[in-house]
MDAnalysis code that builds the backbone (N, CA, C; Angstrom):
import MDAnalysis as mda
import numpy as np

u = mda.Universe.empty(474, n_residues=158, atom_resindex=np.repeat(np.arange(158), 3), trajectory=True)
u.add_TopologyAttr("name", ["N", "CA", "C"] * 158)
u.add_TopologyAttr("resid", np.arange(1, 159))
u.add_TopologyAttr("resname", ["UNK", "UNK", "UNK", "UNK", "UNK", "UNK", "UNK", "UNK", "UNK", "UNK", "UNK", "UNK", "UNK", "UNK", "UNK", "UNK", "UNK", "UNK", "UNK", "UNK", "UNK", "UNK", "UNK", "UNK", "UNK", "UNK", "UNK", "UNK", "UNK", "UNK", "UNK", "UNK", "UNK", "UNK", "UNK", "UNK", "UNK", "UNK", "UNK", "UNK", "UNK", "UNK", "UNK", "UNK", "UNK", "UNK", "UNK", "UNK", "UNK", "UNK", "UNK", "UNK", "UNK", "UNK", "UNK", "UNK", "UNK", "UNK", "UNK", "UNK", "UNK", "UNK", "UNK", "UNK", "UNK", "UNK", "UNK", "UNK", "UNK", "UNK", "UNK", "UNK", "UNK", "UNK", "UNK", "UNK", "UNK", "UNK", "UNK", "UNK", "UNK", "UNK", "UNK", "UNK", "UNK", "UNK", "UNK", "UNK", "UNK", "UNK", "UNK", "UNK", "UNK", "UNK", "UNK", "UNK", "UNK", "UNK", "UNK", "UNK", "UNK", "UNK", "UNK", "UNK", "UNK", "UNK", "UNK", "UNK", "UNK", "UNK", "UNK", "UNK", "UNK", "UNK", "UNK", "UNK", "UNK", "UNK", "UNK", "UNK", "UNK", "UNK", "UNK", "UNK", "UNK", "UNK", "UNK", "UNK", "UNK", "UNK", "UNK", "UNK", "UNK", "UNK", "UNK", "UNK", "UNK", "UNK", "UNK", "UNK", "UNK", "UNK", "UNK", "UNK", "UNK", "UNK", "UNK", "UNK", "UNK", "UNK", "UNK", "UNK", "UNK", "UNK", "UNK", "UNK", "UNK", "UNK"])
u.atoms.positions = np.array([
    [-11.044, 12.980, 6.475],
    [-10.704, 13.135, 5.068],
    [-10.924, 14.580, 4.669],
    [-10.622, 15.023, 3.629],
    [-10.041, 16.279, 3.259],
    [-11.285, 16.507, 2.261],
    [-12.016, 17.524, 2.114],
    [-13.489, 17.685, 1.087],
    [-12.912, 17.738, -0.361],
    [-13.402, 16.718, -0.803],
    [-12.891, 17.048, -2.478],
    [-14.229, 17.511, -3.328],
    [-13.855, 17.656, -4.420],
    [-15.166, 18.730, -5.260],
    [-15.631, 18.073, -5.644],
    [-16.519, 17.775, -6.961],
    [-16.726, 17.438, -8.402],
    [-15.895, 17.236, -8.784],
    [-15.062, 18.455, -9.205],
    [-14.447, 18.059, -10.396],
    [-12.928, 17.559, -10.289],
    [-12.789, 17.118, -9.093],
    [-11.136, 16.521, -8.608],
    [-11.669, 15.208, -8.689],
    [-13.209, 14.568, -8.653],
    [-13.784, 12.933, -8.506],
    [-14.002, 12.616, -9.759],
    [-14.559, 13.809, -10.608],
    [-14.384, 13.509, -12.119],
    [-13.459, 13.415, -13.278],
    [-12.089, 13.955, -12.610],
    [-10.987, 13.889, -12.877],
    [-10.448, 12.668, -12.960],
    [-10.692, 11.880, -11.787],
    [-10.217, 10.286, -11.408],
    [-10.865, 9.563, -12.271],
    [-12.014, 9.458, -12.535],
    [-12.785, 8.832, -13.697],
    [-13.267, 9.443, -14.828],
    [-11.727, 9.816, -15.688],
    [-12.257, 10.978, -16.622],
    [-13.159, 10.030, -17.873],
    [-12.447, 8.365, -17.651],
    [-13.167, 8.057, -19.119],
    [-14.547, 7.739, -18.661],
    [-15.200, 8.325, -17.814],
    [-16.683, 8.046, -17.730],
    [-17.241, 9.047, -17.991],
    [-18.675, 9.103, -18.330],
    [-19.534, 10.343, -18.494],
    [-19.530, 10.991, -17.120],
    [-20.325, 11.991, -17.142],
    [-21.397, 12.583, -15.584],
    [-22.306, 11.903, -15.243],
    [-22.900, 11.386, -16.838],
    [-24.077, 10.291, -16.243],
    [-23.556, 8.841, -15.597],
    [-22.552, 8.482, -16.298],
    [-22.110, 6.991, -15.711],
    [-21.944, 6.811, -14.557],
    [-20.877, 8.111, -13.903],
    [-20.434, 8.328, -12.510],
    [-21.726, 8.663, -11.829],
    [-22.863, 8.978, -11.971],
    [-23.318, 9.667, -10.970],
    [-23.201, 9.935, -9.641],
    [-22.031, 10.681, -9.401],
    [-21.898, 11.609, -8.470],
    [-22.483, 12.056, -7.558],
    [-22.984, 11.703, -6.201],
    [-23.910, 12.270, -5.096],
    [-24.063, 14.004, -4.969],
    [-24.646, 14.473, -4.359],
    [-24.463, 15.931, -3.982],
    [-23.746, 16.201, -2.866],
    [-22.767, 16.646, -2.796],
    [-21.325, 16.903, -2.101],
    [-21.762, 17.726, -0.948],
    [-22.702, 18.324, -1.103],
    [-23.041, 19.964, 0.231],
    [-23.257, 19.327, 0.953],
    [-23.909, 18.435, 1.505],
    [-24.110, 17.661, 2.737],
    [-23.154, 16.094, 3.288],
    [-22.394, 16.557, 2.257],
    [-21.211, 15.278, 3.160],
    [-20.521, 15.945, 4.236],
    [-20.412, 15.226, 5.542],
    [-19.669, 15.466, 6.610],
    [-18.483, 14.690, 6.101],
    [-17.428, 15.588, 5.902],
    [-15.776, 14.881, 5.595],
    [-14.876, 14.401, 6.429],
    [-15.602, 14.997, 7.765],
    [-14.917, 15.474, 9.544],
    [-14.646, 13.159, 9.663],
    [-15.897, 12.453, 9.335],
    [-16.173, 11.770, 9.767],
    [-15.909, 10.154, 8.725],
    [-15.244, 10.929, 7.448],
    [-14.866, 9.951, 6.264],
    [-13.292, 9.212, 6.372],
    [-12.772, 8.076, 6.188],
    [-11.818, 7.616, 5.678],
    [-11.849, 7.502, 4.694],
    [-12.569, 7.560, 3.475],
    [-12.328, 7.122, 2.092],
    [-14.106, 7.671, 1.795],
    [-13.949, 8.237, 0.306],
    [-15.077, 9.122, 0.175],
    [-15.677, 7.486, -1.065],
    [-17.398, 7.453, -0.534],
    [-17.612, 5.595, -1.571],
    [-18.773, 6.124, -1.516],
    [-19.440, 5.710, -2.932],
    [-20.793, 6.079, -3.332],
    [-21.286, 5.137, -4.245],
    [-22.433, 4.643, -4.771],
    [-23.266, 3.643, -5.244],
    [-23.683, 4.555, -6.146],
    [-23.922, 3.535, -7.516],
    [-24.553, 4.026, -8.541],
    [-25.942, 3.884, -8.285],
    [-26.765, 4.951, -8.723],
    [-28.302, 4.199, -8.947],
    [-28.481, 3.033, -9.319],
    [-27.856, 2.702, -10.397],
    [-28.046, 1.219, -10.921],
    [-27.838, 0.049, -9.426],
    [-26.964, 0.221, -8.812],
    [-27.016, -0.402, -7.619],
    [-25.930, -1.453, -8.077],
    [-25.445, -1.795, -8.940],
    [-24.235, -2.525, -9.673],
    [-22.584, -2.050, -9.712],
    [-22.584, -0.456, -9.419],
    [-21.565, -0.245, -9.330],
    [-21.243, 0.526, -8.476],
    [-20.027, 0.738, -7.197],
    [-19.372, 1.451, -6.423],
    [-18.128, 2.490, -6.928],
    [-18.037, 3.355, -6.476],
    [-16.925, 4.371, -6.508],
    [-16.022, 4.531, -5.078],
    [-14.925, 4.687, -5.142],
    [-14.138, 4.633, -3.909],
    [-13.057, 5.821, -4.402],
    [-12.812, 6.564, -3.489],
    [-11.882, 7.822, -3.681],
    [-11.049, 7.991, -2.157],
    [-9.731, 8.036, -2.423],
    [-9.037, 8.481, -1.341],
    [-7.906, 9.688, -1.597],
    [-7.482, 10.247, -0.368],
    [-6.677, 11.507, -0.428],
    [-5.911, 11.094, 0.413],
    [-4.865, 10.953, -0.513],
    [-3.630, 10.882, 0.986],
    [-2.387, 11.561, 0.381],
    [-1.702, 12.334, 1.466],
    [-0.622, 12.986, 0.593],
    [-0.838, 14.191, -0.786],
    [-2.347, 14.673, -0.219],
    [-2.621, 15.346, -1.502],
    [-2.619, 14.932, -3.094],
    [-2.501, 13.594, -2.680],
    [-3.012, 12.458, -4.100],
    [-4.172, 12.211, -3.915],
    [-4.973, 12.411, -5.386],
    [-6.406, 11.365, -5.218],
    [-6.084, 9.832, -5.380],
    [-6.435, 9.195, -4.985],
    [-6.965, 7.665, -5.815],
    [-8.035, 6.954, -6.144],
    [-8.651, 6.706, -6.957],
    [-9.942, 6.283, -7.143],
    [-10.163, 4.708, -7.974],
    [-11.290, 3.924, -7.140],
    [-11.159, 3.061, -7.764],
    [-12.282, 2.807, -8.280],
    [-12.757, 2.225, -9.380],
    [-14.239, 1.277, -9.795],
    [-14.706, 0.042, -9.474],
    [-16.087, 0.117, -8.467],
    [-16.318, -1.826, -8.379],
    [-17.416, -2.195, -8.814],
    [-17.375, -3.032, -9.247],
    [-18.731, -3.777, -9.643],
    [-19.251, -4.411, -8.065],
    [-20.440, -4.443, -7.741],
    [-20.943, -5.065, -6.334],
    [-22.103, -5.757, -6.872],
    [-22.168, -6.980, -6.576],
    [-22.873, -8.610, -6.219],
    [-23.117, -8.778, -4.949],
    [-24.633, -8.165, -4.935],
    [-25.227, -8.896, -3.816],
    [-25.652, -10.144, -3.469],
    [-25.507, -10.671, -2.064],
    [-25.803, -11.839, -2.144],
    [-27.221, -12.325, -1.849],
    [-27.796, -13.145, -2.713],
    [-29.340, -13.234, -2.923],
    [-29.788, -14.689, -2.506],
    [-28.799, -15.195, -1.413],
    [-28.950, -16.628, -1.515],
    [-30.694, -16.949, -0.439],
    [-31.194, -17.776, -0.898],
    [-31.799, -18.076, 0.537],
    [-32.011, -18.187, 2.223],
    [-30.954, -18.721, 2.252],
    [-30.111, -19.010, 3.674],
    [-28.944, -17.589, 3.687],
    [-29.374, -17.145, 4.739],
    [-28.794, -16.148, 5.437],
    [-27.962, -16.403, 6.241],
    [-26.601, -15.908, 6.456],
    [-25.040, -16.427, 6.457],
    [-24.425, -15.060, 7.410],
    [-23.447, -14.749, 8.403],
    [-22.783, -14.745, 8.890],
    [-21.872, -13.788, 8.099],
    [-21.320, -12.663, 7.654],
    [-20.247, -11.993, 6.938],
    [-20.094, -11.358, 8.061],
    [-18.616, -10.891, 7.643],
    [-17.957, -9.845, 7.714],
    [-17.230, -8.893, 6.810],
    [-17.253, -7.547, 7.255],
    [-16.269, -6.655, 6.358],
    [-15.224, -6.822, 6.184],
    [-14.340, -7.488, 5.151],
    [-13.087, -7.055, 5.074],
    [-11.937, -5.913, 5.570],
    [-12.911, -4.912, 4.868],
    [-12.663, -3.393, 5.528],
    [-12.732, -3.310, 6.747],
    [-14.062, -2.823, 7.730],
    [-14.067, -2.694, 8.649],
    [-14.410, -3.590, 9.780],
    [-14.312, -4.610, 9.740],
    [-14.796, -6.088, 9.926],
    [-15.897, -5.805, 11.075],
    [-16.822, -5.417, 10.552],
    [-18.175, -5.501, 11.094],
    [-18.680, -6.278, 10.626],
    [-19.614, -6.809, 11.586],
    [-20.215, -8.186, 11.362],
    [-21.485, -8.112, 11.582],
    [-21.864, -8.920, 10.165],
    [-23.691, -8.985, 9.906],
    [-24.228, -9.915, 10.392],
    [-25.387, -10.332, 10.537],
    [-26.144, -11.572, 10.394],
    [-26.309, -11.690, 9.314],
    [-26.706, -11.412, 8.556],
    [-27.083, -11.832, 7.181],
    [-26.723, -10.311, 6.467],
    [-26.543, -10.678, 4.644],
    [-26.805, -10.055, 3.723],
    [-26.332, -8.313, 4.118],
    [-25.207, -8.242, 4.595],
    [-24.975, -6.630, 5.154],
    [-23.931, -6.412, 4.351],
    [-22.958, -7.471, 3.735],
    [-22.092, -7.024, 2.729],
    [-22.574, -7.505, 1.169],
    [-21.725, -6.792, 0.806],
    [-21.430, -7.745, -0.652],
    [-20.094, -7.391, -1.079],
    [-20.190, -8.717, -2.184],
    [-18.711, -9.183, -2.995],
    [-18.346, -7.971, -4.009],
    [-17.576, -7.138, -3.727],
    [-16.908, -5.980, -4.531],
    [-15.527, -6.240, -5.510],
    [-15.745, -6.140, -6.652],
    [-14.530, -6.551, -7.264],
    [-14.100, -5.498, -7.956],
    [-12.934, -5.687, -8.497],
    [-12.473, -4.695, -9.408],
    [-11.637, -5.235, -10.478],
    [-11.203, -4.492, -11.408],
    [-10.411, -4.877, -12.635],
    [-8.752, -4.808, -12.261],
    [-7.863, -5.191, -12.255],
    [-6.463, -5.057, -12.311],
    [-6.078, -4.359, -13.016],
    [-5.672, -3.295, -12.810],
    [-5.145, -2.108, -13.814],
    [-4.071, -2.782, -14.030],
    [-3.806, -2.757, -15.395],
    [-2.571, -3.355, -16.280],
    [-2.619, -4.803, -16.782],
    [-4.132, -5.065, -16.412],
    [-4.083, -6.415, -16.795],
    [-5.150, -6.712, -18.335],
    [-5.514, -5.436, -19.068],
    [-6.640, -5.669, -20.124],
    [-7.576, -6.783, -19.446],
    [-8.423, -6.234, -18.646],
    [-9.516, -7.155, -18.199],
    [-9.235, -8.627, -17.911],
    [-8.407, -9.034, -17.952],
    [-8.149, -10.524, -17.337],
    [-7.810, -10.454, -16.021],
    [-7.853, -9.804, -15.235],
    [-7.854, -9.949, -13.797],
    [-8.900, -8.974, -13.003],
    [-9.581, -10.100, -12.000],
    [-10.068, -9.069, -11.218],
    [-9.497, -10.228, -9.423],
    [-9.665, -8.755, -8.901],
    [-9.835, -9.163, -7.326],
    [-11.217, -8.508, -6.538],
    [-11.360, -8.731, -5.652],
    [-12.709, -9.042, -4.885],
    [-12.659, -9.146, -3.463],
    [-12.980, -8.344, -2.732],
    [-13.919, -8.353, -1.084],
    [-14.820, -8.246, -0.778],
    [-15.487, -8.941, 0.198],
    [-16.869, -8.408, 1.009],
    [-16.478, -7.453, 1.716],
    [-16.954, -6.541, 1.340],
    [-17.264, -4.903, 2.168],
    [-18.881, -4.632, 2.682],
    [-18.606, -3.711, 3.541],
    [-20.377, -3.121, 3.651],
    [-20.816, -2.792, 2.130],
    [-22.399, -3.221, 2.426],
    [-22.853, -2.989, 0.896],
    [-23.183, -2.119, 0.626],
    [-23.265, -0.917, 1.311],
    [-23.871, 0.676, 1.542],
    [-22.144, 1.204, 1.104],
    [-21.090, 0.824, 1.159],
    [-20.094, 1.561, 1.519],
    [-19.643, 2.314, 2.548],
    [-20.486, 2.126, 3.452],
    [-19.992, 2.965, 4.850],
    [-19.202, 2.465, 5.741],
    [-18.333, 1.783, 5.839],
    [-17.396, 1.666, 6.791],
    [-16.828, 2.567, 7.637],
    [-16.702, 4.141, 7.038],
    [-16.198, 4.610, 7.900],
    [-17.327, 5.358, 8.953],
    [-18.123, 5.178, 8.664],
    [-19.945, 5.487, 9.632],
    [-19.938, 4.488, 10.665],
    [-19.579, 3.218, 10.115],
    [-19.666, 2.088, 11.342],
    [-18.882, 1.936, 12.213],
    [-17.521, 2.635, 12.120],
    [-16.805, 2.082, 12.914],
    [-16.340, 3.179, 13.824],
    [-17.471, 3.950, 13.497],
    [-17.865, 5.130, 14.329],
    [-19.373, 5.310, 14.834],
    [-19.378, 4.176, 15.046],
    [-21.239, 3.968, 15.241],
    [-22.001, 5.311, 15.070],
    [-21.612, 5.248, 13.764],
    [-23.076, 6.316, 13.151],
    [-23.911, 6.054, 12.619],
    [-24.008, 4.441, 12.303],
    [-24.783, 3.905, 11.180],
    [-25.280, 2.971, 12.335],
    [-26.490, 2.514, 12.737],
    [-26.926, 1.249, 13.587],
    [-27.541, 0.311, 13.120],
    [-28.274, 0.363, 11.550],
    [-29.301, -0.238, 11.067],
    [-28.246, -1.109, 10.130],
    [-28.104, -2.550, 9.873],
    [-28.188, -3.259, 11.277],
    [-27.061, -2.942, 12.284],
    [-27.762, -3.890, 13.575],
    [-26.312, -3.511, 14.003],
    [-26.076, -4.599, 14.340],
    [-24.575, -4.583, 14.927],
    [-23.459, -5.498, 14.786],
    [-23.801, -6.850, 15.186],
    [-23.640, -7.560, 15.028],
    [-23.563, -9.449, 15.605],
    [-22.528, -9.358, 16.446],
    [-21.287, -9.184, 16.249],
    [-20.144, -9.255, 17.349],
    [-19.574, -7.806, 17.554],
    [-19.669, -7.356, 18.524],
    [-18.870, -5.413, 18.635],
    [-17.790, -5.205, 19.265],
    [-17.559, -4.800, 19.074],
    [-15.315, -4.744, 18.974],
    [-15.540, -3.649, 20.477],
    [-14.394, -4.067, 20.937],
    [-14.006, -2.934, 22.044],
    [-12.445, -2.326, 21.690],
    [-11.749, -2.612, 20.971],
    [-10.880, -1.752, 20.733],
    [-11.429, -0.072, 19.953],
    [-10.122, 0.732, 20.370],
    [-10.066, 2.102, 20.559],
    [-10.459, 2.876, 19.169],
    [-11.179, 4.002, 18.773],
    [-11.382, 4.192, 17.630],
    [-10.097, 4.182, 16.486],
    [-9.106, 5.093, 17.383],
    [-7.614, 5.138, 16.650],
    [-7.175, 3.772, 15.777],
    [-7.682, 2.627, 16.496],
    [-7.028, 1.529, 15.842],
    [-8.209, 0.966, 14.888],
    [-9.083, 1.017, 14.966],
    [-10.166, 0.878, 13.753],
    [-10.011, 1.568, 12.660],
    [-9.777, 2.669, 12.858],
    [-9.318, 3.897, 11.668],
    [-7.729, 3.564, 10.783],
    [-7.325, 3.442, 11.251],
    [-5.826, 2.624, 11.478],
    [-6.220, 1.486, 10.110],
    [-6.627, 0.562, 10.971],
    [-6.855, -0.792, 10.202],
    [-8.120, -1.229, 9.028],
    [-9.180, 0.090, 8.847],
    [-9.361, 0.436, 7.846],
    [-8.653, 0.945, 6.769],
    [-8.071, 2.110, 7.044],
    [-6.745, 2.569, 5.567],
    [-6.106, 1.645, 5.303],
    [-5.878, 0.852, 6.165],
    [-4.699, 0.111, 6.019],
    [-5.189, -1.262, 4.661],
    [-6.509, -1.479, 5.153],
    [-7.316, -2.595, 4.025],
    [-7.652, -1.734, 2.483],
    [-7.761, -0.796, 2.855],
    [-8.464, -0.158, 1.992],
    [-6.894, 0.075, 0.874],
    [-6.005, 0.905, 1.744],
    [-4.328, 0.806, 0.695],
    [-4.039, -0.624, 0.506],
    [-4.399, -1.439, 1.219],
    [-3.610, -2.985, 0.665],
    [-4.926, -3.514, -0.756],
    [-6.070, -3.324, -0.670],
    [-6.477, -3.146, -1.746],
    [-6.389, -2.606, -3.051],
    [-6.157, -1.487, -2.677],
    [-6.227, -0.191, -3.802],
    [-4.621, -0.722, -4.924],
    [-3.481, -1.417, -3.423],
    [-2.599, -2.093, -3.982],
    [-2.448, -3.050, -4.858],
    [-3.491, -3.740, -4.824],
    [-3.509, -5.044, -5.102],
    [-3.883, -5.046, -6.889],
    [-4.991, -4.228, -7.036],
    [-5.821, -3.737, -8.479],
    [-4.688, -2.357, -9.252],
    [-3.709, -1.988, -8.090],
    [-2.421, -1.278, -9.234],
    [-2.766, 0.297, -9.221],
    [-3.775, 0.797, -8.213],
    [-4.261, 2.194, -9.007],
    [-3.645, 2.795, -7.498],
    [-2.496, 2.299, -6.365],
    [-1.991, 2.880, -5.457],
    [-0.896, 2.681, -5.611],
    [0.101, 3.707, -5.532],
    [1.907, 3.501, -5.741],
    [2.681, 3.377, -4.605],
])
């Protein structure tokens, strides 16, 4: 992925504050190693997702629901379909642009947002329940590919 600034991420979410977005510190992101730039609010309730393709930004907003059940369950990523034993994703939704809040859609993604760390085993903690042997090319591949059929789905990709 291509390094974007501040102020091209604050652009995408202009109707939010600085405080709402809170924004990570950018100097130490490796970009070499990103498909899609995703960051967590402090609050821990909301995700940010930003992509560059074609020298377009796109950015989306999610609300994230962790799952707090007792019994520990079996997920996978939507995204990068890495697979937990327990509690490694959560349910990410978003609003339907064009729909005045009556629609949302929803995936289990990693709950950190890192998909593109995992499927580049940069991330180990946890690690995988089932581990893929196909080629990185096609992991990378079939991440964008979830990530645009998403971004599709909520209206904020053309």
């Amino acid at each position: 992925m291509q390094a974007l600034t501040q102020a091209e991420i604050r652009q995408l979410f202009a109707q939010q504050s600085a405080a709402e977005l809170a924004l990570p510190d950018l100097t130490n992101v490796d970009w070499g190693v990103l498909d899609y730039f995703g960051w967590l609010h402090p609050s821990g309730h909301l995700g940010y997702v930003v992509i560059k393709e074609d020298q377009t930004l796109h950015g989306l907003q999610l609300r994230r629901s962790l799952n707090h059940s007792a019994r520990p369950r079996t997920h996978m990523c939507s995204w990068c379909h890495h697979v937990y034993r327990s509690r490694g994703t959560a349910l990410f939704s978003a609003t339907v642009v064009g729909s005045d809040g009556r629609r949302f859609i929803g995936n289990h993604i990693c709950r950190n947002l890192d998909c593109s760390l995992r499927i580049r085993n940069l991330v180990s903690d946890p690690p995988t329940y089932l581990p893929e042997t196909v080629h990185i090319e096609h992991k990378v591949k079939r991440l964008k590919n979830a990530l645009k059929a998403f971004m599709v789905r909520a209206n904020v990709y053309a």
